[in-house]
C-alpha positions in Angstrom: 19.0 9.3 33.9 22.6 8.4 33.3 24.8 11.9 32.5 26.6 9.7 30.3 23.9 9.2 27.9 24.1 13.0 27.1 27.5 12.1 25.4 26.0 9.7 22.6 25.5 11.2 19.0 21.7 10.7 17.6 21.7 8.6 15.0 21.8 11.4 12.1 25.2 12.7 14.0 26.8 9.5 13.1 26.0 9.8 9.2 28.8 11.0 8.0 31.8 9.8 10.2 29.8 6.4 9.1 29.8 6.9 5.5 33.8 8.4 5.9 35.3 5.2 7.8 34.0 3.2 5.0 35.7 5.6 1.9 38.2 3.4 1.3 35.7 0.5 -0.2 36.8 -2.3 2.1 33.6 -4.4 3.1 33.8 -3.8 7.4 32.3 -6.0 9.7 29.3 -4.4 12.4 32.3 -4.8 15.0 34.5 -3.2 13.1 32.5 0.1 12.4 31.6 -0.3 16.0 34.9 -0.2 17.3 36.3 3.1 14.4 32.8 5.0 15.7 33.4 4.6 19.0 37.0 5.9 18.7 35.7 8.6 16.9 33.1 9.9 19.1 35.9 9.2 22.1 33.6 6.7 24.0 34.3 4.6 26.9 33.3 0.9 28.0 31.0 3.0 30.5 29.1 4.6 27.9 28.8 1.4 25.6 27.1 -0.5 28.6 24.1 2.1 28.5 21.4 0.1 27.0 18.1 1.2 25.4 14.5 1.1 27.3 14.2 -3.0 26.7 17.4 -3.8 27.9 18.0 -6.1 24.7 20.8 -3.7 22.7 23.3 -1.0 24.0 22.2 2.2 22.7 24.9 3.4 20.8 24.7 0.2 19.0 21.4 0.6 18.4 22.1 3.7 17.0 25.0 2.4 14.9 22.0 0.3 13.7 19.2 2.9 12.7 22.3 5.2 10.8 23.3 1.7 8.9 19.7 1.5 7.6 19.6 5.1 6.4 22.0 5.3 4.8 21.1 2.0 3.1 18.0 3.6 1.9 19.8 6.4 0.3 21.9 3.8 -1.8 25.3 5.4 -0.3 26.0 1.7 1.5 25.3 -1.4 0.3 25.4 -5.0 2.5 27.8 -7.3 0.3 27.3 -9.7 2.9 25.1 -10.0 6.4 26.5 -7.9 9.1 29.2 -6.1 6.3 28.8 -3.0 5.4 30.6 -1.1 2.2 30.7 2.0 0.7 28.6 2.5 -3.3 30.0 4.6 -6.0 27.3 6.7 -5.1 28.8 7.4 -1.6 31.6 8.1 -2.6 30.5 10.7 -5.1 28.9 12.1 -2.5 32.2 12.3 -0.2 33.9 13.8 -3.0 31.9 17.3 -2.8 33.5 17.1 0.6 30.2 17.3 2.7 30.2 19.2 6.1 27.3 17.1 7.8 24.6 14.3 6.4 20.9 14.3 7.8 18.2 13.1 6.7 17.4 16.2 5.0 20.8 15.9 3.1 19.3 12.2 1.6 16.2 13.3 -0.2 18.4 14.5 -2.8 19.6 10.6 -3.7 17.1 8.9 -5.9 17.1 5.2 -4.1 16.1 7.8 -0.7 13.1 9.6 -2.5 12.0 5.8 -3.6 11.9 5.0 -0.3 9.8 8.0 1.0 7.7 7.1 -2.2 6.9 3.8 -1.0 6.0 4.7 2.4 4.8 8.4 1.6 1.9 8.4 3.5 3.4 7.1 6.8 6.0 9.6 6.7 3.8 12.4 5.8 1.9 11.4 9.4 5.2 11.5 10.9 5.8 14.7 10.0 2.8 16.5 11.3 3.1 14.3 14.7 7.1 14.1 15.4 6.9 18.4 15.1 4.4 18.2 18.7 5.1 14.7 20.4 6.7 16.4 23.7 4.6 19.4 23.6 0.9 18.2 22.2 0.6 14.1 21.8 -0.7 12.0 25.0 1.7 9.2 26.0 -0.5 6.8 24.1 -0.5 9.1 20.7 3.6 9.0 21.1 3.7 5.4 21.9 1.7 4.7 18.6 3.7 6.6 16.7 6.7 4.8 17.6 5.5 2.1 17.2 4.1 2.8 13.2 8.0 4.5 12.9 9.4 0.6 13.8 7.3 -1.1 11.6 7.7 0.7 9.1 11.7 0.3 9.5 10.6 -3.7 9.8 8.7 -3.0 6.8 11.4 -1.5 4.8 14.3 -3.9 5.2 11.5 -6.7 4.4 11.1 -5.4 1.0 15.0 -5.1 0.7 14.9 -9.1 1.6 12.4 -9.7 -1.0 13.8 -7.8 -4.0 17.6 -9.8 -3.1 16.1 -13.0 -3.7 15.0 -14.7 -6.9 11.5 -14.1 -8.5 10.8 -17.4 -7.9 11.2 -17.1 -4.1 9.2 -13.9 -4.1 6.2 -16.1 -5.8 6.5 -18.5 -3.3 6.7 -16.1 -0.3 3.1 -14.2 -1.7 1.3 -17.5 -1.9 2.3 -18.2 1.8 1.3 -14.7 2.3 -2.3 -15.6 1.3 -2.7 -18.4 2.9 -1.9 -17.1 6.2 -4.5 -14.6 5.4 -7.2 -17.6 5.5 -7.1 -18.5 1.4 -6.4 -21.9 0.5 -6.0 -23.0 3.7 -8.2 -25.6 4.1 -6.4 -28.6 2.3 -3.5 -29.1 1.0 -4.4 -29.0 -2.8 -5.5 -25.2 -2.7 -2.2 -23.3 -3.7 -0.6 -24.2 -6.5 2.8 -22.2 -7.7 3.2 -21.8 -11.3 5.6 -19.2 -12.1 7.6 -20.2 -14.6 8.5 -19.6 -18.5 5.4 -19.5 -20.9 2.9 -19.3 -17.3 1.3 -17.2 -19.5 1.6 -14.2 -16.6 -0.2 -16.3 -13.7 2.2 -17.0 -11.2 0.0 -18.9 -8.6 -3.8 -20.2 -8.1 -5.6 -20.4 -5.1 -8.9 -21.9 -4.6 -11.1 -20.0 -2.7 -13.5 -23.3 -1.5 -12.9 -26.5 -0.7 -14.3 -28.2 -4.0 -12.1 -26.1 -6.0 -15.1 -23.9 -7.8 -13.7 -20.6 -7.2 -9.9 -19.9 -7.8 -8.4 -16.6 -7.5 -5.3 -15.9 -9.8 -1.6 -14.4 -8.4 0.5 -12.3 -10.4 3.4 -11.4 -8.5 6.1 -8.7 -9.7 9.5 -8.4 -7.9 10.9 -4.9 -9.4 13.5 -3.7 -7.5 13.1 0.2 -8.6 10.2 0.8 -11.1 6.9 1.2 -10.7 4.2 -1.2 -12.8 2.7 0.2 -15.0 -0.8 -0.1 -17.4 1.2 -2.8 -19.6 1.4 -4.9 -16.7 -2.2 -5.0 -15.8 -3.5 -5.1 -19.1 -1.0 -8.3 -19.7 -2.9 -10.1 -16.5 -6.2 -9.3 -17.2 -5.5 -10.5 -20.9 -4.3 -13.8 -18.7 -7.2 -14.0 -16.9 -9.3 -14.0 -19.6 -7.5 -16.9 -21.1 -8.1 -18.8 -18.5 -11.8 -18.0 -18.3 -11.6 -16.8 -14.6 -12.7 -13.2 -13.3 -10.7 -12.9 -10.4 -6.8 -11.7 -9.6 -4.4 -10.1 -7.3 -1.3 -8.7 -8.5 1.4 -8.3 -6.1 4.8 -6.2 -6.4 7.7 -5.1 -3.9 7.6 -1.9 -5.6 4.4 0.6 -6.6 1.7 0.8 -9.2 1.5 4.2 -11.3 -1.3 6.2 -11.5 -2.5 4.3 -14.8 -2.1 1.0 -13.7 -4.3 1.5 -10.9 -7.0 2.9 -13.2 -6.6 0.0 -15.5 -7.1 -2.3 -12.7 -10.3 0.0 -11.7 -11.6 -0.1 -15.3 -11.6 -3.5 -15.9 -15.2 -4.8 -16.4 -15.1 -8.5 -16.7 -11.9 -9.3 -14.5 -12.1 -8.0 -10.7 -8.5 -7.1 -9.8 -6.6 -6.3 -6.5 -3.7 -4.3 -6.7 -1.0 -4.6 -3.3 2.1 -2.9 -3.3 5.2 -3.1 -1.8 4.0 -1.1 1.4 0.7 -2.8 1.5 2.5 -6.2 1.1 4.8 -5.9 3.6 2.2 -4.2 6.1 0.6 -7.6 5.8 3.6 -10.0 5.8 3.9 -8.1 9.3 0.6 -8.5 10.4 0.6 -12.0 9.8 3.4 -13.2 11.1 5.6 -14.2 7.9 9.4 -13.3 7.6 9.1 -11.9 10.7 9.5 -12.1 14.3 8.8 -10.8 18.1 11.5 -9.0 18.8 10.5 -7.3 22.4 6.7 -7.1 24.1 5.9 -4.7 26.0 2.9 -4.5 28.8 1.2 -1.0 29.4 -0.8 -1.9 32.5 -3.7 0.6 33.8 -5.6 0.8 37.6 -8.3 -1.9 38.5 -11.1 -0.2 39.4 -13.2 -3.4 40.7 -10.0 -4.4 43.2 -11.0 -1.0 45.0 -14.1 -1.5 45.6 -15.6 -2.0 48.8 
């Protein structure tokens, strides 16, 4: 291993010397905060051109990168535009009680952070049994799979944050692609229909579940950028459902349902309704392939027995 590697903060070192350079409220450029945290930490071209395992990103960079999207997530940066980065009025509140260090600890006390964690609660509570034992108790394949849950659900996260900067309109368009990816509508071209618009009376798209049209399946899809959704909600769609004389729905939403609306949705007799949240949704949007992208692949190869036999 390269000594020089040693010398690289962890992404949680570079928090606050992150959050600092950017006090003065001047949208930087990646290069710029690049070029100030490099200064900062005293590194060298030598230790810049140490790369990560895949060889695609130098690993200070990548670094840079994974502090950006924390911070992010605690609302004490914001992204005016792509690859800028500026300081919120809640970072610089937070600069003004003249903080010795920032960790990730230090972030669960900033609401936008603890809506994160909320979102994706039940990965993170995994992570925090299995991060505790990787080197000690997990099998290389237990720590690989961890990893690999801990990237998607970063991929995950700044999906949503894509989602809930675009219009509603875009976000009703993006969950009937969604479903048709997953194999609904998909057979002709007359199966989806987007109507999201004023006095849609809360249906946002159809999709016809057969080919003659006999079964459609109602969308109702909220983009709420903090709340949850909430009884009101649900009750509203059934209520449009009913209208329409059809017994079957999905509501969609970047954000979460609360305990009621779930039990509205469970409660309802005549309409069947499924609920997806902004974890589930962008879980899926993953799994399908939409929004995103390969990045890296990697191969885990294992001994063929049959080569060795005589």
């Amino acid at each position: 291993m390269n000594p020089l590697k040693n010398d690289i903060p962890d992404f949680q070192t570079i928090m606050l010397p992150m959050l600092k350079l950017l006090e003065d409220g001047k949208p930087k450029s990646l290069n710029e905060v690049m070029k100030l945290l490099t200064s900062h930490f005293s590194l060298t071209e030598e230790h810049l051109k140490i790369q990560v395992p895949s060889k695609q990103m130098g690993l200070f960079r990548n670094r840079v990168g994974w502090t950006r999207s924390y911070l992010k997530k605690a609302g004490l940066i914001k992204y005016p535009d792509r690859g800028v980065y500026q300081i919120t009025e809640v970072g610089k509140r937070f600069l003004n009680t003249t903080p010795k260090k920032l960790r990730k600890k230090q972030l669960e006390q900033f609401p936008d952070y603890q809506e994160w964690r909320k979102t994706f609660s039940q990965s993170n509570d995994k992570r925090k049994v299995t991060t505790t034992t990787r080197t000690d108790e997990q099998t290389p394949e237990e720590i690989l799979a961890t990893t690999i849950e801990e990237l998607n659900n970063e991929l995950a996260s700044e999906l949503l944050d894509k989602l809930k900067e675009n219009s509603f309109q875009y976000f009703e368009r993006f969950v009937i692609q969604l479903l048709q990816k997953m194999g609904y509508g998909d057979f002709s071209r007359d199966t989806t229909q987007h109507t999201g618009q004023t006095g849609d009376q809360g249906i946002d798209g159809i999709i016809s579940q057969d080919r003659l049209g006999l079964e459609n399946v109602y969308i109702q899809a909220k983009r709420f950028t903090n709340n949850s959704v909430g009884s009101p909600e649900i009750r509203n769609f059934i209520g449009s459902l009913a209208l329409q004389g059809v017994n079957k729905g999905v509501f969609l939403t970047t954000s979460r349902f609360s305990s009621s609306a779930i039990q509205t949705a469970i409660d309802s007799k005549q309409q069947k309704i499924v609920l997806i949240d902004g974890k589930e949704l962008s879980e899926l949007a993953i799994e399908y392939n939409l929004g995103v992208q390969i990045s890296d692949t990697i191969e885990i190869k294992k001994i063929d027995l049959d080569y060795f036999e005589e």
